[in-house]
SERO-4910 file (N, C-alpha, C, O; in steps of 0.05 Angstrom, whole numbers):
BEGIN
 pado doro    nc1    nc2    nc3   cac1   cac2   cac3    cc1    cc2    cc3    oc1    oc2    oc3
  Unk    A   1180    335   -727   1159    354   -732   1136    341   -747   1113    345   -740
  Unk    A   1141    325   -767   1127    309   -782   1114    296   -760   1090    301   -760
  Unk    A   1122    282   -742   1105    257   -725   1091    271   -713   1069    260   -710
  Unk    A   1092    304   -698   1077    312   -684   1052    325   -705   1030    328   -694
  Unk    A   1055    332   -732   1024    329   -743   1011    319   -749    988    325   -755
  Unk    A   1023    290   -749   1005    263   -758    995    261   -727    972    254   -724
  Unk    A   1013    267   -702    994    253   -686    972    280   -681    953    277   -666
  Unk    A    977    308   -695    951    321   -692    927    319   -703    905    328   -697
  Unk    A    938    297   -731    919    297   -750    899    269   -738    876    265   -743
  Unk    A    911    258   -728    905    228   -719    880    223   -699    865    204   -694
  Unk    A    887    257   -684    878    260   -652    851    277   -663    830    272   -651
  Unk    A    849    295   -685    830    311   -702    813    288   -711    791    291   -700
  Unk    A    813    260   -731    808    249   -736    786    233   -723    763    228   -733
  Unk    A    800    221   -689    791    213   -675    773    226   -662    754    210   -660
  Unk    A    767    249   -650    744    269   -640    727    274   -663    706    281   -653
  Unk    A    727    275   -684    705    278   -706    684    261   -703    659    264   -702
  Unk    A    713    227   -699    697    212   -706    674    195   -672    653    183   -673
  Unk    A    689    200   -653    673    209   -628    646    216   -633    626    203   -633
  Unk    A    650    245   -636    620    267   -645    607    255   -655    588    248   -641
  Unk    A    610    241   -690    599    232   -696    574    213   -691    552    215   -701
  Unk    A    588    185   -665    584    170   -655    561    185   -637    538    176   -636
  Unk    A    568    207   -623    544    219   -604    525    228   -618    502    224   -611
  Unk    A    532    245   -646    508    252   -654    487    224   -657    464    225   -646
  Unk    A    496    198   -673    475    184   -681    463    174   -656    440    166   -657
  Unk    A    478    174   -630    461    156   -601    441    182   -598    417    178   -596
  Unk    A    454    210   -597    429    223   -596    401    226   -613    378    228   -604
  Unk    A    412    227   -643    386    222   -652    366    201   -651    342    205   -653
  Unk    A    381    171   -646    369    154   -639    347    150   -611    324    141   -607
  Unk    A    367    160   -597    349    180   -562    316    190   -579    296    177   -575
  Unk    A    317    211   -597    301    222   -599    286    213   -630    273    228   -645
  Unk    A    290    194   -633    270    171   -643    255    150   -632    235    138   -640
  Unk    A    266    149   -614    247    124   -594    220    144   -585    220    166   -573
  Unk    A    196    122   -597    166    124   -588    157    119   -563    155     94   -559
  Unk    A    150    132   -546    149    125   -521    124    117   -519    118    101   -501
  Unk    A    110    126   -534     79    129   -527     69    104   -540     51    103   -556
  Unk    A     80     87   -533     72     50   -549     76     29   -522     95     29   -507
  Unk    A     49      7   -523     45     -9   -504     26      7   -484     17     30   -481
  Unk    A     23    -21   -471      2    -19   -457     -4    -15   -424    -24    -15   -410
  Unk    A     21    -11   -420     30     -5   -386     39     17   -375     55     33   -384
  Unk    A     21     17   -347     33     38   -331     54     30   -306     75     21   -315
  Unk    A     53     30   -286     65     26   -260     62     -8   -259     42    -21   -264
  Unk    A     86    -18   -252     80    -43   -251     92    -59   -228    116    -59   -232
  Unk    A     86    -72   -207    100    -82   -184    108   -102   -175     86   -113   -171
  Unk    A    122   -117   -167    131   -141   -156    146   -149   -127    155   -132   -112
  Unk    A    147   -166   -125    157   -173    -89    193   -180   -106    198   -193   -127
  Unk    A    205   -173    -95    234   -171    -94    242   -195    -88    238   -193    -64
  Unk    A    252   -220    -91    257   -241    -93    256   -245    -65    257   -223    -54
  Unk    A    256   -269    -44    254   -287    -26    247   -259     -4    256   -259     19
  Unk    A    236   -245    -12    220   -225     14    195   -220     -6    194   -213    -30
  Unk    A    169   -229     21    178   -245     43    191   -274     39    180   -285     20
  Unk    A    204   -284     47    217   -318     60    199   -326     56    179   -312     58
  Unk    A    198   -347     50    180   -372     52    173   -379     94    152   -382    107
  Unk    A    191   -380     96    182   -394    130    194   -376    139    216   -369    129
  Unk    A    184   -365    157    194   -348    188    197   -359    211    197   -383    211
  Unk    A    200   -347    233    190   -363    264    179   -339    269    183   -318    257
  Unk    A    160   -344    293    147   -330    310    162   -306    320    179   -311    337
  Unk    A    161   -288    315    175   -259    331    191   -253    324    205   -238    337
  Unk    A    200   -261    293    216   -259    273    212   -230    257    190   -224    247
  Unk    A    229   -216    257    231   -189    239    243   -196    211    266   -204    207
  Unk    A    220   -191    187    233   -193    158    225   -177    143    207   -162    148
  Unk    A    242   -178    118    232   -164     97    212   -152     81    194   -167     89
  Unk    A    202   -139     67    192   -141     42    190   -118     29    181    -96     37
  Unk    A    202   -125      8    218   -109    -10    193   -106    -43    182   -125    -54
  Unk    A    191    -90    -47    167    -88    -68    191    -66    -93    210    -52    -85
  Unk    A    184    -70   -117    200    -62   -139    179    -49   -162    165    -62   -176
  Unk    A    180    -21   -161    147    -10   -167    177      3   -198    201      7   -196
  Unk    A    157      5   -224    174     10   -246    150     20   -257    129      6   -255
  Unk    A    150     49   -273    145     66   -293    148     55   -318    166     66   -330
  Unk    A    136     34   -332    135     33   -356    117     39   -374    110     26   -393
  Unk    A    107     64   -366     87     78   -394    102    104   -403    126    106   -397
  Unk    A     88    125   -417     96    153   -421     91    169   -402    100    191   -408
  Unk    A     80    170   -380     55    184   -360     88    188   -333     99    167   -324
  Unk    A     99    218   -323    105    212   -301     88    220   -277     69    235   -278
  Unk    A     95    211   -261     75    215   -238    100    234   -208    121    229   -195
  Unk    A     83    252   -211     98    277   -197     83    283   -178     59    281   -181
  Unk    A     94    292   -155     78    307   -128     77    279   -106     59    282    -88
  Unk    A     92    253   -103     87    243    -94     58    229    -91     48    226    -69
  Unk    A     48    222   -113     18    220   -117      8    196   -129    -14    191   -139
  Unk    A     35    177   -126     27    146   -126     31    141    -92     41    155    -75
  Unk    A     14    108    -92     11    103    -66      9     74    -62     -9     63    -75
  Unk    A     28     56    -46     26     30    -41     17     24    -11     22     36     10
  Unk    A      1      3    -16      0      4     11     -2    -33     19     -9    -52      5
  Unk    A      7    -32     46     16    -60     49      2    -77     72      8    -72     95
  Unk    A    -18    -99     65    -41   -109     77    -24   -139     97    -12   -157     86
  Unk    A    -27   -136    120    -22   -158    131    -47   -174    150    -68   -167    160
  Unk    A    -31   -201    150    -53   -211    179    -63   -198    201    -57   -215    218
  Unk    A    -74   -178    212    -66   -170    241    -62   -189    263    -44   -188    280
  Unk    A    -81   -209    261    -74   -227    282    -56   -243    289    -54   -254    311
  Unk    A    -31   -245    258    -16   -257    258     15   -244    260     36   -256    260
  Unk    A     11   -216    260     28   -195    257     33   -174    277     11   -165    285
  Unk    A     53   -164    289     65   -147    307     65   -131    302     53   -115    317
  Unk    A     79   -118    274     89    -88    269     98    -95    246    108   -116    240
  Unk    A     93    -64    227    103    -70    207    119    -42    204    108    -21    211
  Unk    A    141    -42    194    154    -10    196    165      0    164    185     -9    152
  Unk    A    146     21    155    160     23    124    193     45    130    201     57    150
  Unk    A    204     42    109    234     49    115    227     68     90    225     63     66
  Unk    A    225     93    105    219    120     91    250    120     87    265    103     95
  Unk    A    258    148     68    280    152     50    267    184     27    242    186     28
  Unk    A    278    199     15    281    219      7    260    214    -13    244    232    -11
  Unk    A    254    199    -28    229    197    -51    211    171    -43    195    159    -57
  Unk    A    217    165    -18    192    147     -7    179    154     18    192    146     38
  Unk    A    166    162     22    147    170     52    120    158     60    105    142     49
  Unk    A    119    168     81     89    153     94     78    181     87     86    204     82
  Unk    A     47    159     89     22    168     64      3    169     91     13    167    114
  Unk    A    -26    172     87    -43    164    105    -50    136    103    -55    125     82
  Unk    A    -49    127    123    -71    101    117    -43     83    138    -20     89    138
  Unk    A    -52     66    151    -31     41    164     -3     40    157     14     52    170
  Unk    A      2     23    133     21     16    128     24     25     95     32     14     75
  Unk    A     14     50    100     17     67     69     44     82     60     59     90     78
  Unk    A     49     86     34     78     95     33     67    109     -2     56     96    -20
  Unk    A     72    132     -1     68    151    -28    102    163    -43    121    174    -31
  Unk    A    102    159    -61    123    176    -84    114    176   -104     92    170   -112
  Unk    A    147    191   -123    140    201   -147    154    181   -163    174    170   -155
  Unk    A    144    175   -184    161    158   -208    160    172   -245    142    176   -262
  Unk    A    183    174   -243    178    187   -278    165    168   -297    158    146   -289
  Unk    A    162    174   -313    156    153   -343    180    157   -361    198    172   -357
  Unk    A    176    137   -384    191    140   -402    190    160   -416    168    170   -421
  Unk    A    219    171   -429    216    197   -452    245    192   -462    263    176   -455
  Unk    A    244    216   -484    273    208   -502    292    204   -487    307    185   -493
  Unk    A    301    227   -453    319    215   -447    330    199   -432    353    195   -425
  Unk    A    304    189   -426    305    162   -405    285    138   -417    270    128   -400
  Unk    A    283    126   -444    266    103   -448    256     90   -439    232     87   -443
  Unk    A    274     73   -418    253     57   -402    260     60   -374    273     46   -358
  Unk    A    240     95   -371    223    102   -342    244     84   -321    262     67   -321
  Unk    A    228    102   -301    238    101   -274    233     78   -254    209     71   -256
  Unk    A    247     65   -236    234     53   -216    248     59   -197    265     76   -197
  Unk    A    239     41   -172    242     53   -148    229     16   -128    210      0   -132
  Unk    A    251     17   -107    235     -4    -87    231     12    -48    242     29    -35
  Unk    A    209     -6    -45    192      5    -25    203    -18      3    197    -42      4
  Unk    A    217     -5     18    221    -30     42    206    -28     60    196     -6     63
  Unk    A    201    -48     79    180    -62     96    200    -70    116    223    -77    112
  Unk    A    191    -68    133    198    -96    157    171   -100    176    153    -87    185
  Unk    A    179   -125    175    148   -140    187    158   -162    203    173   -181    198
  Unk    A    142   -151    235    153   -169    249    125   -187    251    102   -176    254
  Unk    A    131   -220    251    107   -243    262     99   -250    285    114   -259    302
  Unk    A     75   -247    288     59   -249    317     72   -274    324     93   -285    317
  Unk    A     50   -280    345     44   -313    347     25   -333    337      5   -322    330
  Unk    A     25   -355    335     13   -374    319     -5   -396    340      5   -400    363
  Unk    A    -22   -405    335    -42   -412    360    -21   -434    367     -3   -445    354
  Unk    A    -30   -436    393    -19   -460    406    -12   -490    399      8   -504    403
  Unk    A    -42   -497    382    -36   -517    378    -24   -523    351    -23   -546    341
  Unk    A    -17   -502    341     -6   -513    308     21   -501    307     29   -480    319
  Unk    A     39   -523    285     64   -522    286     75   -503    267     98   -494    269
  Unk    A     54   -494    245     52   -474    226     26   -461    227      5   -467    239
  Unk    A     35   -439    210     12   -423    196      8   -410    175     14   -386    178
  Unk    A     -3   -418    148      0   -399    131    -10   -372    132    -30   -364    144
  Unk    A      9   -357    117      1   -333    113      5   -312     92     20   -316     74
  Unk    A     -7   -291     94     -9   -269     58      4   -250     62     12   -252     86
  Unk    A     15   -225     50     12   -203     56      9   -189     28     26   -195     12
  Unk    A     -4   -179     23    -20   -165     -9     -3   -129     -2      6   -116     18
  Unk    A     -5   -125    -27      8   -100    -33     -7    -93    -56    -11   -106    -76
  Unk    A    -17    -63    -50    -41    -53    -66    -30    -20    -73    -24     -2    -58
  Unk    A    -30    -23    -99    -18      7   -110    -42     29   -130    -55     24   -151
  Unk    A    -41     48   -119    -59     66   -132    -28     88   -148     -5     88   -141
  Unk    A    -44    102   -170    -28    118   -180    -57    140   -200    -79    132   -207
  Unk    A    -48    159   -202    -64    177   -231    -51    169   -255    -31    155   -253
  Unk    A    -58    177   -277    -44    165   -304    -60    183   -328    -82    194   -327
  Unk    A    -42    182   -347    -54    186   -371    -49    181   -397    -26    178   -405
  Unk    A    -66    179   -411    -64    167   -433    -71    188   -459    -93    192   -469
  Unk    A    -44    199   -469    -52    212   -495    -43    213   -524    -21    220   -533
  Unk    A    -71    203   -542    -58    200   -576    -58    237   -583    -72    254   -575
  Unk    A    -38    238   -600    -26    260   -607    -27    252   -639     -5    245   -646
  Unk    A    -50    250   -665    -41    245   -682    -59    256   -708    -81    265   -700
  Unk    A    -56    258   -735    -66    276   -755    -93    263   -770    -98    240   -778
  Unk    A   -106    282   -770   -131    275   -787   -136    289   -801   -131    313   -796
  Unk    A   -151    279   -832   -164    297   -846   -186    307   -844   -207    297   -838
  Unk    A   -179    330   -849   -206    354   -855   -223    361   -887   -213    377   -903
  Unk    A   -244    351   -893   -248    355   -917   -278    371   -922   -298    358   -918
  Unk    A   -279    387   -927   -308    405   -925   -323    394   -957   -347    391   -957
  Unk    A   -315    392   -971   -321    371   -998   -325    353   -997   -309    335  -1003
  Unk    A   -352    348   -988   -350    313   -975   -367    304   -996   -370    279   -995
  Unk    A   -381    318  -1021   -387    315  -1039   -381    306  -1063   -392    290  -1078
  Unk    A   -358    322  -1063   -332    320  -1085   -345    332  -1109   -349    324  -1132
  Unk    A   -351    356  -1096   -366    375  -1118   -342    392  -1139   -342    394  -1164
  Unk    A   -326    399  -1124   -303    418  -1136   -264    390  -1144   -254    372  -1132
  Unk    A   -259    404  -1171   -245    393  -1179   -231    390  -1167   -231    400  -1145
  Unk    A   -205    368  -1182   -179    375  -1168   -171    353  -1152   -189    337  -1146
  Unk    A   -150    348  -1146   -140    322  -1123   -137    326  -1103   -116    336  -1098
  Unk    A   -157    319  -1080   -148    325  -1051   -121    316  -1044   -109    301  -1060
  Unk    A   -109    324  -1021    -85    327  -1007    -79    296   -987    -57    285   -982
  Unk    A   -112    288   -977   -115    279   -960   -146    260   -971   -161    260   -991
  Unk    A   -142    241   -940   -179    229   -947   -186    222   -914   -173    211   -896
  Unk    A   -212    232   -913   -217    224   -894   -218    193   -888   -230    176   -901
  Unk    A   -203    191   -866   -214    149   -854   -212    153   -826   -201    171   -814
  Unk    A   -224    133   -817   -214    125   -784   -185    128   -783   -166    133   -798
  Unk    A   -190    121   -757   -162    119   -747   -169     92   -729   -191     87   -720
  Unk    A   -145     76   -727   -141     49   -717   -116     53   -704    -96     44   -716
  Unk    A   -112     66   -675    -82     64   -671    -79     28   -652    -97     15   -641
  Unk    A    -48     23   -656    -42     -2   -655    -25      5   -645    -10     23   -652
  Unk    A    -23    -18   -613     -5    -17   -595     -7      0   -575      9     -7   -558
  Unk    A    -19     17   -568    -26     30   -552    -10     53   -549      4     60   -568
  Unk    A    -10     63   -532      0     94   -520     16    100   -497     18    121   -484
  Unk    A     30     71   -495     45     82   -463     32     83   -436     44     91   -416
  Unk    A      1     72   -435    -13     74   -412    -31     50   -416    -37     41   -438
  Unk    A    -40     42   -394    -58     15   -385    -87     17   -402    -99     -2   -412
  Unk    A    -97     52   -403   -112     56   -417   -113     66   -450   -101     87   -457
  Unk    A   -124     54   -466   -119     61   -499   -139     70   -511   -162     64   -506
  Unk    A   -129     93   -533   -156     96   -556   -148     74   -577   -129     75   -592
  Unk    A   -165     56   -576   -162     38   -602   -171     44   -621   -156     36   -639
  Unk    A   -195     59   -631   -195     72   -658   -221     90   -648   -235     89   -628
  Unk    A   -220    107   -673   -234    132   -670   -240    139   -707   -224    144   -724
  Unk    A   -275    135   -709   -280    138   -732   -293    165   -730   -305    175   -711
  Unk    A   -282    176   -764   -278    207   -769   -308    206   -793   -312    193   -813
  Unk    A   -321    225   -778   -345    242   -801   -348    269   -806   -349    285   -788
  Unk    A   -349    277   -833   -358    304   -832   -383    307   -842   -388    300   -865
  Unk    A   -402    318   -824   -423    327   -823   -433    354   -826   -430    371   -809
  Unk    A   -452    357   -858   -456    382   -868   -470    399   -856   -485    386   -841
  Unk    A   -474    423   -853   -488    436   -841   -497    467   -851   -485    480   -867
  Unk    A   -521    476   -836   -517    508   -853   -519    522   -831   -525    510   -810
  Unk    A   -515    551   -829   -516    567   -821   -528    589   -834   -524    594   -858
  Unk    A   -545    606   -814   -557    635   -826   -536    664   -809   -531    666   -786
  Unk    A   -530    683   -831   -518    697   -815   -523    719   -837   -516    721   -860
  Unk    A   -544    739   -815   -553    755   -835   -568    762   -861   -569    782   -876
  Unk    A   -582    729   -859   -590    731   -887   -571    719   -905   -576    725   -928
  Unk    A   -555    706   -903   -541    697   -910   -527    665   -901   -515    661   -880
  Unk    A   -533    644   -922   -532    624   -914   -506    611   -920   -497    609   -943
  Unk    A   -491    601   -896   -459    588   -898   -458    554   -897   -464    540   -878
  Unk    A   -452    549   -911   -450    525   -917   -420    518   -893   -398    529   -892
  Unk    A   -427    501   -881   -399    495   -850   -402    460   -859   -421    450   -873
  Unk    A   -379    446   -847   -374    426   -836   -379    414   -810   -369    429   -794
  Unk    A   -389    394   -797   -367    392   -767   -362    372   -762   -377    353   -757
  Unk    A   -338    372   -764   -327    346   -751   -332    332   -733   -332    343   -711
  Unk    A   -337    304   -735   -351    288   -703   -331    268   -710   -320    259   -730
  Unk    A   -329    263   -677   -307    238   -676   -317    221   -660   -324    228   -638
  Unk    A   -319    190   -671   -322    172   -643   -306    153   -627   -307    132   -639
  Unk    A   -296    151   -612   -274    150   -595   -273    122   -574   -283    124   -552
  Unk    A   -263    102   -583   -272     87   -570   -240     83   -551   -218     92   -558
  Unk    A   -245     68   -525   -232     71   -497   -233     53   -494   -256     44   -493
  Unk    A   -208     34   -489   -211     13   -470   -198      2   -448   -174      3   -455
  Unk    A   -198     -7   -426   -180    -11   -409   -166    -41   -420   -176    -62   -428
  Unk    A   -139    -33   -416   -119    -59   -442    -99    -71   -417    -86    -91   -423
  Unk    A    -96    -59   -387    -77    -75   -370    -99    -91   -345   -123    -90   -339
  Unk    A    -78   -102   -337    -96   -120   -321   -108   -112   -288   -113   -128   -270
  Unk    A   -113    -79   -287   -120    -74   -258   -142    -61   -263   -155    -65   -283
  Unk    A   -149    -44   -245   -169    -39   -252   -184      6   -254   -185     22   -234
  Unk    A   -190     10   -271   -202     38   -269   -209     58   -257   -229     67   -269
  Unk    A   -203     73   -239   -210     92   -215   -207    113   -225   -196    121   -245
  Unk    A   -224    127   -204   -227    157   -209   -201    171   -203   -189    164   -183
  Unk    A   -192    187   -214   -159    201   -203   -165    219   -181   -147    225   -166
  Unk    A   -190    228   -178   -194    253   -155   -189    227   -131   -177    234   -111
  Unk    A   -199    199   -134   -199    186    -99   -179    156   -108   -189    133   -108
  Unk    A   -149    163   -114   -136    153   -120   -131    142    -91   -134    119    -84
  Unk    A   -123    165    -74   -127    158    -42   -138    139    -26   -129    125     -8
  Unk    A   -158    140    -35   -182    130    -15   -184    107    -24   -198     92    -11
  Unk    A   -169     93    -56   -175     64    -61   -154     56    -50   -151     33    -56
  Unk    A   -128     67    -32   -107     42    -29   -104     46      5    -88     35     19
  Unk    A   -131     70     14   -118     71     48   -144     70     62   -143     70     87
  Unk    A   -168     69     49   -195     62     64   -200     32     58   -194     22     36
  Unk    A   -209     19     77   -222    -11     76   -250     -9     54   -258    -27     39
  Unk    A   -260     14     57   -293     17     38   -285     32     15   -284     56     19
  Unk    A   -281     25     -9   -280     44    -34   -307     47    -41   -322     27    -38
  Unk    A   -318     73    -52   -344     81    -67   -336     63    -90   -314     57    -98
  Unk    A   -363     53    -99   -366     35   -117   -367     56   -147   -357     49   -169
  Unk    A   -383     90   -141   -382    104   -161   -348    109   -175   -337    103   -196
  Unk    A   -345    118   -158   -316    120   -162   -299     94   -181   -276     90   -173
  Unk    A   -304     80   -197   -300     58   -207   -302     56   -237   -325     50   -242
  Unk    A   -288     59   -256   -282     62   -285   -283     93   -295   -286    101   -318
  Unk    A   -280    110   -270   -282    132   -282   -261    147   -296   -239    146   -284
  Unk    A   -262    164   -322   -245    175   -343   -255    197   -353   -276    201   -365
  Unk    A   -231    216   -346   -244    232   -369   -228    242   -383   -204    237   -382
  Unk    A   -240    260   -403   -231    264   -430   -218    296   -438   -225    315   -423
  Unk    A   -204    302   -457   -204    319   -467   -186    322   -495   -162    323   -500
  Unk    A   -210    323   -510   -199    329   -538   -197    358   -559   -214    375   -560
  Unk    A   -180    358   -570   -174    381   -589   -178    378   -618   -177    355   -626
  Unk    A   -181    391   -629   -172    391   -663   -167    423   -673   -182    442   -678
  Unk    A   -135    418   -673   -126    441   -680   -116    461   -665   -104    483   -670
  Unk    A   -122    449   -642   -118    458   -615   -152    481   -600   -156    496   -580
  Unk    A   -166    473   -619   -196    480   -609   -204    456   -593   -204    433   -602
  Unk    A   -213    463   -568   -228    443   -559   -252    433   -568   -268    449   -577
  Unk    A   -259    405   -567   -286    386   -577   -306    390   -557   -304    393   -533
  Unk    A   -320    388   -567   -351    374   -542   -358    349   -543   -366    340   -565
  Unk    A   -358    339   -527   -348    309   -518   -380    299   -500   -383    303   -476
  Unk    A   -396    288   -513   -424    280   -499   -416    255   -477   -408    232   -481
  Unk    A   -420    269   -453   -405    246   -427   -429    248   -408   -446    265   -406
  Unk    A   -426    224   -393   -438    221   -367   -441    246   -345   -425    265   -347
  Unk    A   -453    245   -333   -446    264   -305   -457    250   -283   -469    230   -290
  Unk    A   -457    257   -251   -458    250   -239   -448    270   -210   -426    280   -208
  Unk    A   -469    271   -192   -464    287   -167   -432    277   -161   -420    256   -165
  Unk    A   -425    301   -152   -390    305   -148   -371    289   -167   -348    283   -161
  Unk    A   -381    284   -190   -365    276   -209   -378    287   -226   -402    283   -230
  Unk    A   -355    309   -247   -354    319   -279   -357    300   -300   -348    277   -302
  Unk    A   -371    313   -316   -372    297   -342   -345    279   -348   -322    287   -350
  Unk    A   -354    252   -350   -330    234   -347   -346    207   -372   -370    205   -378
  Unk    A   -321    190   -380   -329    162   -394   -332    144   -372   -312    142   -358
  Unk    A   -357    128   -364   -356     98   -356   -355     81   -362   -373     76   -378
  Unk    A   -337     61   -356   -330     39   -376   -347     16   -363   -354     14   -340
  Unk    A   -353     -3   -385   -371    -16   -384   -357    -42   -398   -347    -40   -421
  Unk    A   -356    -65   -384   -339    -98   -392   -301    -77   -400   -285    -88   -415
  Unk    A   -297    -63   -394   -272    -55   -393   -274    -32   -422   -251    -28   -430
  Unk    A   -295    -15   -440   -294     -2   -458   -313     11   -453   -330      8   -436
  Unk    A   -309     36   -477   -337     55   -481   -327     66   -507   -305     64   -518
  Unk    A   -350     80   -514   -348     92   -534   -366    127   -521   -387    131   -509
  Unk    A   -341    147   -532   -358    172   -529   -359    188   -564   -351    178   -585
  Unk    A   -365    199   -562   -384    221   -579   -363    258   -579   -367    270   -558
  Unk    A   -346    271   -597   -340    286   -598   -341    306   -622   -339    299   -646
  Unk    A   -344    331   -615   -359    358   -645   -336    381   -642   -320    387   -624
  Unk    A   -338    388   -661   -324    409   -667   -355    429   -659   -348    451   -667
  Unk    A   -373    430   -653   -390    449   -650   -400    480   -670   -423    485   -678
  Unk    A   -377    494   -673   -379    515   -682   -379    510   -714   -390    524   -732
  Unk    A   -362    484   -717   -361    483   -747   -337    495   -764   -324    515   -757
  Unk    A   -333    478   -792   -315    497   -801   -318    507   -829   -321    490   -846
  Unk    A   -317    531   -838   -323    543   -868   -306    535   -893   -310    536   -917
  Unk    A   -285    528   -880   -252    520   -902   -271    513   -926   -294    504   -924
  Unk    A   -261    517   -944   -270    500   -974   -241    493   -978   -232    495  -1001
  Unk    A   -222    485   -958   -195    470   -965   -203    437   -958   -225    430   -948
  Unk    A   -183    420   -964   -183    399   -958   -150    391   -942   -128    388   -954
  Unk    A   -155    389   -911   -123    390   -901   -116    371   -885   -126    349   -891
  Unk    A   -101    370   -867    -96    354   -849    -91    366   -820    -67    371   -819
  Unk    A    -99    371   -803   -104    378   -777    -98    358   -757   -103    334   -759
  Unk    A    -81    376   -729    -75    356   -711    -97    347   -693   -109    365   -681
  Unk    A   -106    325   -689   -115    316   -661   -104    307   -638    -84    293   -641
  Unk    A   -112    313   -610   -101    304   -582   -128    300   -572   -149    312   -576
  Unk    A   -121    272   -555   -143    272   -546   -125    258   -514   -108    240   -512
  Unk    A   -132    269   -503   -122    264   -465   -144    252   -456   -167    261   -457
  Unk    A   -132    221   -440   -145    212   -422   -142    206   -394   -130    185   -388
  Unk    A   -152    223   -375   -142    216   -348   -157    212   -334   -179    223   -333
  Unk    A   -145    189   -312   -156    171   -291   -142    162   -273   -119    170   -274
  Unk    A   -147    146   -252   -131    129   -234   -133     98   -245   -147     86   -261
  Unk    A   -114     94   -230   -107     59   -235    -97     40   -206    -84     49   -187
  Unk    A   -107     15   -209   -103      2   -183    -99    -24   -193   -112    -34   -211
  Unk    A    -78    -37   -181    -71    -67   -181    -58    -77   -156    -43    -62   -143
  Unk    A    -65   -106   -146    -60   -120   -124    -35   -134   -128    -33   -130   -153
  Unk    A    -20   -143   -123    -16   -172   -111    -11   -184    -85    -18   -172    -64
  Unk    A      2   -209    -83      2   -226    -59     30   -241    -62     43   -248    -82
  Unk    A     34   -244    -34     53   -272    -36     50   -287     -7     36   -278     10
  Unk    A     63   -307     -4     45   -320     14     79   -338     35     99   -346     22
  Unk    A     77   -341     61     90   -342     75     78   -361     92     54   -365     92
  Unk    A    103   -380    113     93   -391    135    110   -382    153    133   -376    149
  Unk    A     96   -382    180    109   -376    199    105   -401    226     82   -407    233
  Unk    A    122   -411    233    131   -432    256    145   -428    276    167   -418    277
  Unk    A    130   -439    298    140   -441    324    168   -449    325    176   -465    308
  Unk    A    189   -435    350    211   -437    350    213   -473    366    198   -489    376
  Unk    A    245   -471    361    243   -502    372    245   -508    392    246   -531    402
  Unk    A    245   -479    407    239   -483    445    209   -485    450    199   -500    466
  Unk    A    198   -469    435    167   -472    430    158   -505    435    149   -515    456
  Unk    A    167   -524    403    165   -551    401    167   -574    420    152   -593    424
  Unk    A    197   -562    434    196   -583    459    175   -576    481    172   -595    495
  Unk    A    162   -560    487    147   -564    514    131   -570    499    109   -578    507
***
């Protein structure tokens, strides 16, 4: 009887100390920062596809390996690769659709969805895209031919700092006492989980009056300036014609660093002094890969507190990056002898 409560006590012991063990992997789950670094979707050719050498009329691979490494998921099937070959040198190319990979518009286009990272998946989703590509023929008189095939990915994305600022309507430091807080910039470091970053954003409060009634209110307003930069190595698009940069041969040139914005404080929306442009909304254009915009609290604020208030500021856009890899293809050796 004795042995059977030690081994109850033993078996009690052991499941505590289990739990235990889960509680800390879970809290640890929900400590990891997701919203750090500087990447979104990132892609590569899957080792020896394509081959180095083919023959003529040869059916092969290529295998592309597309990975979610920002905070941003991308849902609705609304990323898009698309896969550029020789025509003259090329037969057919057939993508190998499957349950979260499909054909898109465009040739040899193929659209899905990829999550991002979050507590309970860290490091995001991937996913590979198969190809088969069969090789034309190669002119007569040559025994090779080099050749490319580029793979070009569009996606939407976003990029958002989620973080606290002070509010101080005493910018005088007329009334006693120790503030809570002080106003400064903000300098975030490391980025946000997306290709695009706010690298810092300097904070002013600007005095102001108001008449109301005969009566004069002394307000605040907060202005923020917000600087944006593109920090990965592709390039800026508009998210409305994410489409049209990976399945038309002609992209609009307008369409090109476009971003836009939306910020809060407090969960009040800012007014954000932006560009405009026929069929495009007030948006940031970036200019050598940055900008700087201009954001108000407008209405102003009366507080005679000094606090700390949340800021969000959302940035969304499209994103595009290439690459290549490069192949030969050669006449068979029945070819050779005649």
């Amino acid at each position: 009887m004795k042995l059977k409560n030690l081994y109850i006590i033993l078996n009690l012991i052991f499941l505590i100390f289990i739990a235990s063990c889960g509680s800390v992997s879970t809290q640890n789950k929900q400590d990891v920062d997701v919203h750090v670094g500087y990447k979104g979707l990132t892609i590569e050719f899957v080792k020896n596809t394509p081959p180095p050498r083919i023959f003529e009329g040869d059916t092969f691979p290529v295998y592309l390996k597309i990975k979610n490494n920002g905070a941003y998921s991308i849902k609705d099937s609304k990323a898009i690769v698309n896969l550029g070959v020789e025509k003259d040198y090329t037969l057919q190319v057939v993508l190998l659709e499957g349950s979260r990979i499909q054909k898109a518009e465009g040739e040899n286009a193929a659209k899905f969805s990829l999550d991002g990272k979050s507590n309970i998946n860290p490091i995001g989703d991937e996913d590979v895209i198969s190809y088969n590509v069969k090789a034309g023929k190669i002119d007569p008189q040559s025994e090779a031919h080099p050749s490319t095939v580029t793979a070009t990915l569009c996606y939407p994305y976003e990029t958002v700092l989620s973080t606290g600022v002070c509010i101080d309507s005493d910018i005088s430091n007329l009334r006693p006492g120790k503030k809570v807080c002080e106003v400064r910039d903000l300098a975030p470091s490391g980025g946000q989980g997306a290709p695009v970053a706010v690298t810092k954003v300097e904070v002013s409060m600007l005095p102001t009056q108001a008449n109301d009634k005969e009566k004069s209110i002394q307000k605040i307003i907060p202005q923020f300036l917000i600087y944006v930069e593109n920090k990965g190595s592709g390039l800026v698009i508009n998210s409305a014609a994410v489409g049209e940069f990976c399945t038309k041969s002609e992209a609009k040139h307008e369409n090109l660093n476009i971003i836009y914005i939306d910020a809060e404080l407090s969960g009040e929306k800012l007014y954000c002094q932006l560009e405009t442009k026929k069929n495009i909304p007030g948006h940031i254009k970036l200019k050598d890969k940055k900008d700087i915009v201009r954001c108000t609290l407008e209405k102003g604020i009366e507080s005679t507190d000094t606090y700390l208030s949340p800021l969000r500021i959302t940035l969304t856009y499209g994103y595009t990056q290439s690459i290549s890899a490069n192949y030969f293809i050669q006449k068979t050796v029945q070819d050779r002898a005649r």
